[in-house]
C-alpha positions in Angstrom: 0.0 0.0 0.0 2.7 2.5 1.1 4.0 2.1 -2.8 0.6 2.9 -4.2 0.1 6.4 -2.2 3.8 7.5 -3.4 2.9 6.9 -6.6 -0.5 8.9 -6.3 1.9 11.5 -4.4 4.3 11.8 -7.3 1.4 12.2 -9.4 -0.3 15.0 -7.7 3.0 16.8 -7.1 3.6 16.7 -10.8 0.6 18.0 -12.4 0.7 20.7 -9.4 4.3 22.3 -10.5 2.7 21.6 -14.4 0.1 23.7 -13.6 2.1 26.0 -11.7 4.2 26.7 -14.8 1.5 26.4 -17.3 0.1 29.6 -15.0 3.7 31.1 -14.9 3.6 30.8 -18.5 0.2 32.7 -19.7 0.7 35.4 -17.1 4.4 36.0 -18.7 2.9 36.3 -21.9 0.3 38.4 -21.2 2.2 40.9 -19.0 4.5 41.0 -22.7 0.9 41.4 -24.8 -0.5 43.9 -22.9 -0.7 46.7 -24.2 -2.8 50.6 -24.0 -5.9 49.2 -25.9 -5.8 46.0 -24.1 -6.7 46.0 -20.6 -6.6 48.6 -17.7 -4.0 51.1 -19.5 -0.8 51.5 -17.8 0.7 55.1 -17.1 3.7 53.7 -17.7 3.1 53.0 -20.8 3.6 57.1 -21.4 7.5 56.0 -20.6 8.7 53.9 -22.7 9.0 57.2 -25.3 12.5 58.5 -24.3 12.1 62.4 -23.4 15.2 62.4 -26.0 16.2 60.1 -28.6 18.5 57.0 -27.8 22.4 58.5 -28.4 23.9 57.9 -31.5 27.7 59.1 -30.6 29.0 61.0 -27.5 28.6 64.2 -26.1 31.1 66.5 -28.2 34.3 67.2 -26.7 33.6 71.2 -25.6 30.2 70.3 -23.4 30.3 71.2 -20.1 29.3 69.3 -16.7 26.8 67.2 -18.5 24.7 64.3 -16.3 23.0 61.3 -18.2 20.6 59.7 -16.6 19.7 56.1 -18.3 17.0 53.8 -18.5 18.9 50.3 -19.6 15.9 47.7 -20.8 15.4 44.7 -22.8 12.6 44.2 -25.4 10.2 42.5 -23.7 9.4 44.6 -20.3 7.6 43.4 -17.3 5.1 45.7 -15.6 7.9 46.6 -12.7 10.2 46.9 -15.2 7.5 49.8 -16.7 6.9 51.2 -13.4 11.1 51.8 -12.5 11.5 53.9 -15.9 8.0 56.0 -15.1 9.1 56.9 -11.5 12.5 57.7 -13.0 11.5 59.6 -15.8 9.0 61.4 -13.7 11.4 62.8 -11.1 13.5 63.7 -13.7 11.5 65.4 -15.8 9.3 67.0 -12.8 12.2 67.4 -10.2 14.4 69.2 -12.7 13.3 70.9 -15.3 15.9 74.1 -15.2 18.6 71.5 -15.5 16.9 69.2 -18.5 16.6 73.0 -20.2 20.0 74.2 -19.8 21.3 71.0 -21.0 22.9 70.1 -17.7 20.6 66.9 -17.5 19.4 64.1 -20.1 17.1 61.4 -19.9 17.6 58.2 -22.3 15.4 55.2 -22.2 17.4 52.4 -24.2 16.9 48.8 -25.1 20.0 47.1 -24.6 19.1 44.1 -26.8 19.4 46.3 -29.7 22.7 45.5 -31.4 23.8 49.1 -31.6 23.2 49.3 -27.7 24.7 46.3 -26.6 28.3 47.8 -25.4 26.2 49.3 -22.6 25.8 45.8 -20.7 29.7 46.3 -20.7 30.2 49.9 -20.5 28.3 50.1 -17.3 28.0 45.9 -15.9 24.6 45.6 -16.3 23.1 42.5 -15.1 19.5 43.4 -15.1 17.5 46.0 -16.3 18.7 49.6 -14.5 18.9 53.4 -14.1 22.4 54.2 -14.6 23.5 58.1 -14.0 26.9 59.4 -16.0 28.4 62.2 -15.6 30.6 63.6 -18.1 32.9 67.1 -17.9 34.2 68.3 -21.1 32.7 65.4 -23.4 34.8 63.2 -20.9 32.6 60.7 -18.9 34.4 61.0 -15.2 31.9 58.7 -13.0 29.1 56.6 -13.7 26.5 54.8 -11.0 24.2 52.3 -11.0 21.1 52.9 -9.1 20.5 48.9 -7.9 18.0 50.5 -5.3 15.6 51.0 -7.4 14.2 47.3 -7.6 14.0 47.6 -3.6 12.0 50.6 -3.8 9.8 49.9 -6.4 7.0 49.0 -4.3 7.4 52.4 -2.6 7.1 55.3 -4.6 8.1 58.1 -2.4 11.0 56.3 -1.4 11.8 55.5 -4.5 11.2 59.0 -5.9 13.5 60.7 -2.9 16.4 58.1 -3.8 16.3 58.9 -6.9 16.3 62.5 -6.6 19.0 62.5 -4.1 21.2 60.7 -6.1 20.4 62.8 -9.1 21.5 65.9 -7.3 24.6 64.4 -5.8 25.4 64.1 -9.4 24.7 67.2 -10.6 26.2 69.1 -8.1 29.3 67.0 -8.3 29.1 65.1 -4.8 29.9 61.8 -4.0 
């Protein structure tokens, strides 16, 4: 008997974690689908248009005290994934607008599994998807960071929001 109710056990277990990933599955590919006609629209969905155009070569060599702050994603995004670049974008865009104006500041949102945008993984050891500030004096980048607390934060925007806005400034006013 004992023999009999492993089997049954096995059995059971196996079409749980088959269902489990069946499940895993379908809600992967629809997170992917999803998009602004389909479903409840996402606000993030405003985000994924860069507030300037991907970078095709460097800053020239006369600019200034420049600070980039990047967006690094793949292709297919995940609904967090969405949510880190529209809390980024927004507190760039609404926490400094002087500084976007004057040039002081840009904002790129780049896909990384692009072939033209793969050096990034490298340039900046990227191992997931991530906000990535560079700064830059005289078309010269001096310092770059990788802002990994952003996945911890995610969940809380004004946290989130003050982090990156702290950082942001560190950057722009040269500290750290």
């Amino acid at each position: 008997m004992p023999t009999k109710v492993k089997t049954i056990l096995t059995v059971v277990l196996l079409l749980f974690v088959l269902a489990s990933l069946g499940y895993l599955a379908v809600d992967s590919l629809l997170q992917r689908t999803e998009g602004p006609e389909q479903g409840e629209p996402l606000a993030s969905q405003a985000a994924t248009t860069p507030l300037l155009e991907s970078p095709v070569e460097d800053p020239p060599k006369e600019a200034g005290h420049l600070v980039v702050a990047y967006y690094f994603h793949g292709t297919s995004r995940c609904v967090t994934c969405l949510r880190i670049e529209e809390y980024a974008r927004e507190v760039i865009e609404a926490g400094f607008p002087e500084e976007i104006q004057s040039g002081a500041l840009e904002w790129y949102a780049i896909d990384v599994e692009q072939p033209q945008n793969e050096h990034y993984i490298a340039d900046y050891e990227l191992t997931t998807r991530s906000l990535v500030l560079v700064e830059t004096d005289g078309g010269e980048q001096t310092r770059w960071k990788n802002l990994g607390r952003v996945w911890e934060l995610v969940a809380d925007k004004e946290a989130f929001v003050n982090y990156v806005r702290e950082e942001t400034q560190a950057y722009l006013e040269g500290r750290q």
